[in-house]
N, C-alpha and C positions, 0 to 999 in steps of 0.2 A: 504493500500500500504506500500511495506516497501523499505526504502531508505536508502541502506546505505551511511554514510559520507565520504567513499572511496573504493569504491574493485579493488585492483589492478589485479586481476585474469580476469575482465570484461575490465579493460582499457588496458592490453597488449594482451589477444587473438587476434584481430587484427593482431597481428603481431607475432605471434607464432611461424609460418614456416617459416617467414623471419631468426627468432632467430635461430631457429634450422640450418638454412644453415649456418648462421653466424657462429654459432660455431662450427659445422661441420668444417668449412673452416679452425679455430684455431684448432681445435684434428687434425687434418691433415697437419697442418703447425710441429708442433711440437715445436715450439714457443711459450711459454707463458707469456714474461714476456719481455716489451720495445720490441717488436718487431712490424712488420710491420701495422698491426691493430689500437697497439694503434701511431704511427706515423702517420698514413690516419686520424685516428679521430681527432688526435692535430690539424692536416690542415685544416681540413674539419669546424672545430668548431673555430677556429682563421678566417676561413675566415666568417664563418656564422657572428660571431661578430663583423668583420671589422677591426681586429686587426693582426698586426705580429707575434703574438705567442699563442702557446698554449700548454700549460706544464702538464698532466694530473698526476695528486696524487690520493693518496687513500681515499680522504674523505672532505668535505668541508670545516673542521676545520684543517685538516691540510693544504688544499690551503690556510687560511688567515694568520694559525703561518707561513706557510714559506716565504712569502709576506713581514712580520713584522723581520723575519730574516735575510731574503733578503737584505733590506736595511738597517741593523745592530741597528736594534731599541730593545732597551731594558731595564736592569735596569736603575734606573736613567731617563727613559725618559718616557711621558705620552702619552695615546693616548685617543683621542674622540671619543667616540662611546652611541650609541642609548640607553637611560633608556628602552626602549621598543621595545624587541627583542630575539630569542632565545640565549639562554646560550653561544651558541659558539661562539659567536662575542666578549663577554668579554672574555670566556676562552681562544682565542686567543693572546689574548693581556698578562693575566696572564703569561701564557707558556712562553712567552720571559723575562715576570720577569719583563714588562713596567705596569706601575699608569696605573688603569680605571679610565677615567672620564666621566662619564654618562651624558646626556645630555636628557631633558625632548622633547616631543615628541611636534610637532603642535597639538592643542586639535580637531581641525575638520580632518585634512590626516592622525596623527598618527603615522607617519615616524618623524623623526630627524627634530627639529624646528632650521633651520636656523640662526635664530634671536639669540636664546640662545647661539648658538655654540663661538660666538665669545670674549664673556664672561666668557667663560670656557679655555680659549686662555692660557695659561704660559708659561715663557721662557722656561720652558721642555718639551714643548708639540711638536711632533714629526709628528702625523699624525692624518686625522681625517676618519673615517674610517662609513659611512652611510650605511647602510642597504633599501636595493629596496624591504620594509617589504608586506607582502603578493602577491609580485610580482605586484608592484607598484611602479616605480623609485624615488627616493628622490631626490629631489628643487638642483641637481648638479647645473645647472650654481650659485646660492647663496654660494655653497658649495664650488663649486671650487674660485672665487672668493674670501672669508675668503682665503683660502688656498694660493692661490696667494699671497696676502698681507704678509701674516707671514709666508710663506717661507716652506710651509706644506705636505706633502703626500696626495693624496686622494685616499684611497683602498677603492674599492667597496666589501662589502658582496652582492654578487650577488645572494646568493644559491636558492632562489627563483624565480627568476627573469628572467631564462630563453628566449629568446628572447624579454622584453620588451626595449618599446622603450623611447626614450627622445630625443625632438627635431630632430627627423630624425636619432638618431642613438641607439645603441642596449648599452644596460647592459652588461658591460666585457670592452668598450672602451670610457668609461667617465670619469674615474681617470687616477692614473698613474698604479694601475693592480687592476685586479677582484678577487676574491675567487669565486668559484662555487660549490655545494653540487652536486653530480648524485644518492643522497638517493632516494631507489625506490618511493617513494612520489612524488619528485616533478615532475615539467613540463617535464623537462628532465630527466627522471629515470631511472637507470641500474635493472639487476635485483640482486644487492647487494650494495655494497658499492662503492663510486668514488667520484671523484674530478676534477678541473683544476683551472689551474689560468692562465687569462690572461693579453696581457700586450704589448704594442710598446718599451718598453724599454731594449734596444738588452742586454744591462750587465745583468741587473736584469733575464734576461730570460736566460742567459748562467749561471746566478751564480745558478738559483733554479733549472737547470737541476742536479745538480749536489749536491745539496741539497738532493733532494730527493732519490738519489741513494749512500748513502753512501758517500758523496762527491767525489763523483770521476766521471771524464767522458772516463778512458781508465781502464780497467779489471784490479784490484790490485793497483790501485793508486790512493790515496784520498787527495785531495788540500784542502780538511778542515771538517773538523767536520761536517757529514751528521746525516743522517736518512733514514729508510725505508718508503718508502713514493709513490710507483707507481700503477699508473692505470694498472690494468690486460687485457691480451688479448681479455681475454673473455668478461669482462665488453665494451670494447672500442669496440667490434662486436656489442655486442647489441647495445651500443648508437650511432653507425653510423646507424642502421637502423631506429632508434626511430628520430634524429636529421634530417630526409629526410621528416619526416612527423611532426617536430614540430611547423610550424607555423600554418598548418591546427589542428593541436588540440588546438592550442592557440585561433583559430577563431572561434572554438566550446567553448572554456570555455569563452571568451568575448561576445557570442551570448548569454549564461545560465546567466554572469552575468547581461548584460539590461534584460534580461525576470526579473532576481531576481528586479532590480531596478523601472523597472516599475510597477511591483505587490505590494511592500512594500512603494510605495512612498506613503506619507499622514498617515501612519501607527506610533504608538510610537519607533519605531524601527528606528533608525540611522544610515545613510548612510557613508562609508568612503568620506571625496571629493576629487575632481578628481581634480590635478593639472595643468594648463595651461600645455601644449606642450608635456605630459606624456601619454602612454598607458601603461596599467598592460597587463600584463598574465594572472592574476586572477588565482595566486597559492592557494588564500585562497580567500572566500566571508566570509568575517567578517562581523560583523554588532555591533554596540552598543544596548540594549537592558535594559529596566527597569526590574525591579527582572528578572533577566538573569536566576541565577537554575532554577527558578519555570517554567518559557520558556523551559529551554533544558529539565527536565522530560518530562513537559506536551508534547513538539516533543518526544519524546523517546516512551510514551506512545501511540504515533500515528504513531511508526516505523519510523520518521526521526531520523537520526545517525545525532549527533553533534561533535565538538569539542572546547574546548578551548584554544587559541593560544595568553598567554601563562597564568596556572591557577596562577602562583606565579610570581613575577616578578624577574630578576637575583637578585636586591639587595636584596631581604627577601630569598634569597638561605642562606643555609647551609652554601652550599661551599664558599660563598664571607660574612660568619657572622666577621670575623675576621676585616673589616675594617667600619669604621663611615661615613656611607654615608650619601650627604646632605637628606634633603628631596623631595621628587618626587613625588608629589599630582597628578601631570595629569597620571602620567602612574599606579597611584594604584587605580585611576578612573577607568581608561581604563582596567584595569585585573581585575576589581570588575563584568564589564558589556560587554565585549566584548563574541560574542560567533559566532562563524564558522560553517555554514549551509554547505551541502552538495554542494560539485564542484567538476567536471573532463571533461575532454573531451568525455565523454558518456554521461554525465548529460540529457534528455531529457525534450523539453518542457513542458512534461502532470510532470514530477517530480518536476520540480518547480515551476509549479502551485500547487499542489499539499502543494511542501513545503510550499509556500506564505498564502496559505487558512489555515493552523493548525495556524501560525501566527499569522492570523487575528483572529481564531478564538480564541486562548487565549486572545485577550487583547479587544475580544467585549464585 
């Protein structure tokens, strides 16, 4: 059998001809750019999330710099975020020119350990910025709390995390704003490039309108130092049609992840844990994993597609060699042995059985 670890050609057929009317609708409008489309999706996906606004950008990493600009965070001031996480949650914070401070992960959920966070606390520290990592919500009420006391931002990296929930309410309305990715990958995917960030805070969401469009909100007139930075017509047709169907693929990829949990329980292989009051999306099925290479050939060898999420961690990047970072034993743990089994909302039972059996069969 061969499986691979994502085909997105297999999870958007489904909705093909919806796309094509969609964008039909935009070649027809003659509109492509801030107009009526992506204004419907802003609503549509502000109210999905439960929040007053919804500001659509071109990309996930620019929802979280403009977030970080937003509220005038920069050099000179530090921001907290995850040792264990994609790149773009530090490059975020680089871009405005503010201190990364890494923070090491819980060793059993893998997300932003709480505990540590507060210890990493300095008079410059600005904001703390968690990531909902493989679409799993991060310990918010501990976070917001910290936050509280010392007078902090809490910007969600949400780019995974697509409708997850905590305590009853959705990823985008548990800080004071979200960043979101719409890379064709995730849960919510365009078929290119997008963004949003959301957010109840009516200034921050007048100031990033305007942000993103060259600072200006009237034709030729700019009240400050922007950037190009907006969701396209096109993109914002398809994700209104994807966003009508995303909590049923969410209930498909939560159903693939208990098949995965209950096949590998008892097995050497390590479970993420599941945090009192949180549901994932299950943007990614990670798993912990003893000689992890020798597992992904030997699945490779038996046509399951893996991935590794992430093979290097930010601090052994290139791009961040220039500063002394403390040391971070759990998250070079966790990137020695973590490994990403196939998941999507097409996932079928007989395929993760399937996966589970090559599994077991390497480590009988």
């Amino acid at each position: 059998m061969q499986i691979d670890f994502l085909h997105l050609g297999r999870v958007n057929a489904p909705y093909a001809a919806a796309f094509r009317e969609a964008i039909d609708r935009v070649l027809r409008s003659g509109y492509y750019i801030l107009g009526q489309e992506t204004l419907a999706f802003e609503q549509e996906f502000a109210r999905y999330c439960g929040v007053r606004h919804c500001i659509g950008v071109a990309n996930g990493l620019d929802a979280l710099h403009l977030i970080l600009r937003g509220y005038g965070i920069g050099a000179g001031d530090e921001v907290i975020v995850p040792a264990n996480t994609f790149i773009a949650t530090w490059l975020a914070v680089s871009l405005v020119g503010a201190r990364i401070v890494p923070v090491e992960p819980d060793d059993a959920r893998w997300n932003i350990d709480p505990k540590r966070i507060e210890e990493a606390i300095t008079p410059r520290t600005r904001a703390i910025m968690p990531v909902h990592l493989y679409g799993m919500p991060a310990d918010m009420d501990a976070i917001r709390e910290i936050a509280r006391r010392h007078g902090l931002r809490v910007i969600e990296d949400a780019a995974q995390a697509h409708g997850a929930l905590y305590r009853g309410r959705r990823a985008g309305s548990l800080g004071d704003a979200a960043g979101f990715s719409f890379y064709p990958g995730k849960n919510l995917g365009a078929l290119g490039d997008g963004g949003a960030i959301t957010t109840d805070d009516d200034e921050l969401a007048e100031r990033l309108r305007k942000l993103r469009n060259y600072g200006s909100s009237v034709k030729y007139q700019h009240d400050m130092e922007g950037m190009n930075s907006r969701l396209d017509e096109i993109q914002s047709a398809v994700l209104r049609v994807k966003l009508a169907h995303l909590d049923a693929d969410n209930a498909a990829r939560a159903a693939a992840a208990a098949r995965y949990r209950e096949a590998l329980a008892g097995t050497p292989v390590e479970l993420i844990g599941l945090p009192d009051g949180a549901e994932s999306v299950w943007h990614l099925f990670v798993v912990r994993a003893p000689r992890r290479d020798a597992l992904r050939d030997f699945l490779a060898e038996r046509g399951v597609g893996t991935q590794i999420h992430y093979p290097v961690p930010c601090h052994r990047q290139e791009a961040f060699a220039r500063e002394a970072w403390p040391a971070l034993p759990v998250t070079e743990r966790l990137q020695a042995e973590i490994l990403s089994l196939p998941m999507s909302p097409i996932l079928g039972a007989d395929e993760v059985a399937y996966v589970a059996a090559q599994v077991k069969a390497f480590f009988a």
